[in-house]
C-alpha positions as CSV (number, residue, x, y, z in Angstrom):
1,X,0.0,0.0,0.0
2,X,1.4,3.9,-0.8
3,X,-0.2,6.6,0.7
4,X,0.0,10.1,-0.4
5,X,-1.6,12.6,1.4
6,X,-3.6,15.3,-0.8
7,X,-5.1,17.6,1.8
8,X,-2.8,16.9,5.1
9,X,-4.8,16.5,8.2
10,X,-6.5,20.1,8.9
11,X,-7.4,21.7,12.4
12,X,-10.0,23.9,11.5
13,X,-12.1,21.3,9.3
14,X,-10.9,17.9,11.3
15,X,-10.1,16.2,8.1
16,X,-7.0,14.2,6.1
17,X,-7.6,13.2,2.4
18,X,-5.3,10.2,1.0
19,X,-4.7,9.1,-2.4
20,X,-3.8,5.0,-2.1
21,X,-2.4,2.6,-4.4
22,X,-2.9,-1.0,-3.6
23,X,-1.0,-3.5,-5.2
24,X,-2.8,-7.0,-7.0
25,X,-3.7,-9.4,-4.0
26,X,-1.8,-6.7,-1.3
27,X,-4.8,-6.8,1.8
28,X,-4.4,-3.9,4.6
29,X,-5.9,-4.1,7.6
30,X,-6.8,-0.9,9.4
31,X,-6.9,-0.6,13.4
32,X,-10.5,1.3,14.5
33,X,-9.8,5.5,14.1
34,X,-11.1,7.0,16.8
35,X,-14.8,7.3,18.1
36,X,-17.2,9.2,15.6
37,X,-14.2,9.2,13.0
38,X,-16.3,8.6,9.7
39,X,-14.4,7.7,6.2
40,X,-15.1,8.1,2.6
41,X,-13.7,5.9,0.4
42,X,-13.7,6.6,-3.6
43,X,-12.4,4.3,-6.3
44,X,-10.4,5.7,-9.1
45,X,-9.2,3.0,-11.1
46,X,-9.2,-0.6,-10.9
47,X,-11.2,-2.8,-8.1
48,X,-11.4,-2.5,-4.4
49,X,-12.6,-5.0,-2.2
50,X,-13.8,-2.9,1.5
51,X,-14.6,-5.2,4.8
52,X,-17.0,-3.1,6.6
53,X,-19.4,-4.4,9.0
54,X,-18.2,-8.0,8.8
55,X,-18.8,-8.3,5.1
56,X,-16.6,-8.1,2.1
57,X,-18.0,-5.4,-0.5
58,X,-16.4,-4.7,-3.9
59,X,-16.3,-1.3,-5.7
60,X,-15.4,-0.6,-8.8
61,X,-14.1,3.1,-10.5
62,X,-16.2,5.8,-10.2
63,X,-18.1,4.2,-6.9
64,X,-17.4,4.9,-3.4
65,X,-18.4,4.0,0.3
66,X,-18.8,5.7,3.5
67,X,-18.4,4.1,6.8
68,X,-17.9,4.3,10.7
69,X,-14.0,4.2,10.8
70,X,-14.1,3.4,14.8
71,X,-14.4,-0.2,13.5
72,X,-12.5,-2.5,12.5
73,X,-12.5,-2.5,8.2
74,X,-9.7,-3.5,5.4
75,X,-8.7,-2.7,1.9
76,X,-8.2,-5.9,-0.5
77,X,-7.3,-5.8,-3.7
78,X,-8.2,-9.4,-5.8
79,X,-8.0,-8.2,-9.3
80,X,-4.9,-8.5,-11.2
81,X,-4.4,-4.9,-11.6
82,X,-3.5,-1.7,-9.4
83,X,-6.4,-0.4,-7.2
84,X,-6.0,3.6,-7.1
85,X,-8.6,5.0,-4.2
86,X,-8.8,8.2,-2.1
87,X,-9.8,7.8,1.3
88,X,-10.9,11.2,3.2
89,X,-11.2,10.7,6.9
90,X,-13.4,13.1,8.6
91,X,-12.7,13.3,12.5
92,X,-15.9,14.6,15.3
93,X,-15.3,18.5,16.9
């Protein structure tokens, strides 16, 4: 996985944006943020597999996913090719 922050993490609007690349069969496994943390997760290019709420969902370019990121979730990628996502983490004032 490479992360490259876009929009560093910002006081005033309690927010980080990301743009990820994840490599063909690479699976990342992200710790709970803290409580309230919500994320938005956006697909670029290629295929994204997102485990959320106990359940594997797969998204595609051009489709995204929001979620409570104060539980447990993980980023697989099954296809053969480079999944490109941005992930913007909204924290609670």
């Amino acid at each position: 996985m490479t992360v490259k922050p876009l929009f560093p993490w910002d006081e005033t609007l309690k927010f980080d944006h990301f743009s990820i690349t994840l490599a063909p069969g690479a699976l990342s496994e992200s710790t709970p943020h803290a409580a309230g943390v919500i994320e938005h997760v956006v697909v670029i290019s290629g295929e994204l597999d997102m485990h959320i709420d106990g359940a594997w969902h797969t998204l595609v370019a051009d489709s995204g996913v929001r979620f409570a990121g104060d539980k447990p979730h993980a980023y697989r990628n099954s296809s053969g090719q480079v999944a490109h996502f941005h992930s913007l983490i909204h924290y609670p004032r």
